[in-house]
C-alpha positions in Angstrom: -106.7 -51.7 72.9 -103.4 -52.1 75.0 -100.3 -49.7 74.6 -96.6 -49.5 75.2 -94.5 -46.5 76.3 -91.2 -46.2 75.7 -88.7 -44.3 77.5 -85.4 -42.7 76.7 -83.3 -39.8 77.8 -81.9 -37.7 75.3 -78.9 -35.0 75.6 -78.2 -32.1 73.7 -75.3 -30.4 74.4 -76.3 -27.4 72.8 -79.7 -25.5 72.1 -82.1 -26.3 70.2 -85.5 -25.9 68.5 -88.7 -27.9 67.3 -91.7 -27.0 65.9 -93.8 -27.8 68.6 -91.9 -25.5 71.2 -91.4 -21.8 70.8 -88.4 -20.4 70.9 -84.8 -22.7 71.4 -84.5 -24.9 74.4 -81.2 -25.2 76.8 -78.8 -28.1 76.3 -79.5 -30.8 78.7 -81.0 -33.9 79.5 -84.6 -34.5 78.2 -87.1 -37.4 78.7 -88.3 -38.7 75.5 -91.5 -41.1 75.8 -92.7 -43.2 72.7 -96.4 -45.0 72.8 -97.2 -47.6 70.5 -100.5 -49.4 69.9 -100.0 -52.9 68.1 -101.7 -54.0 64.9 -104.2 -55.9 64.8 -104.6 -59.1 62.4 -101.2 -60.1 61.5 -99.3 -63.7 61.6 -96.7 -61.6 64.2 -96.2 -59.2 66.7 -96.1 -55.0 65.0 -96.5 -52.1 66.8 -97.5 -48.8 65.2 -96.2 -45.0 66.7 -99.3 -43.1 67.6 -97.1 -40.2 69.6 -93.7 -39.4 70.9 -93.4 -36.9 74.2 -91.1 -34.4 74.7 -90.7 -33.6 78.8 -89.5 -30.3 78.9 -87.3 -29.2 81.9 -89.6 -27.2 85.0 -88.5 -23.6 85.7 -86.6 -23.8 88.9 -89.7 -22.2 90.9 -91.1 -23.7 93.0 -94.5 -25.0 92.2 -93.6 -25.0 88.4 -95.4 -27.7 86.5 -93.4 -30.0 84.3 -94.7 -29.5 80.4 -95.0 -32.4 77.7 -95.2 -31.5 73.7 -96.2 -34.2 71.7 -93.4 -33.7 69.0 -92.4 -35.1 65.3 -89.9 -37.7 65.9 -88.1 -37.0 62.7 -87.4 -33.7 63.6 -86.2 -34.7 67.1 -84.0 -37.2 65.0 -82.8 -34.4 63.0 -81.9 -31.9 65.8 -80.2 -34.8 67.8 -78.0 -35.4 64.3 -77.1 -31.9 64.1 -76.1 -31.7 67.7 -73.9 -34.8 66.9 -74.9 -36.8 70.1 -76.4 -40.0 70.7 -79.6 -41.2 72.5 -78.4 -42.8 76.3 -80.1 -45.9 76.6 
């Protein structure tokens, strides 16, 4: 079965938290990756979430991996909206 990724980078411009990361994480710019699979016997073209990626920022070591939380995008949703900001496309 094929998939599709989407990408998008996200900005907070203040801290914040989700579920799937302890403690708060920094303002900044965050890489947001969607995958899709489509479904399967229907008259038209639907896709179906299976995950959305959150790529958190590396340390400024060097040598530090980069980490990726699979996250619930309605409460990325909700922490955007109560941060006020927009997705930049």
């Amino acid at each position: 079965m094929s998939t599709r990724s989407t990408e998008r980078t996200l900005t907070f411009r203040r801290q914040f938290s989700l579920s799937a990361v302890d403690g708060s994480l920094p303002a900044g710019h965050y890489l947001v990756v969607t995958e899709e699979e489509p479904l399967e016997g229907l008259s038209f073209a639907a896709w179906q979430r299976v995950r959305t990626l959150l790529f958190l920022p590396a340390d400024a070591l060097p040598g530090q991996a980069r980490e990726v939380v699979p996250i619930d995008p309605n409460e990325l949703d909700a922490a955007l909206a109560a941060d006020g900001l927009e997705s930049q496309d």
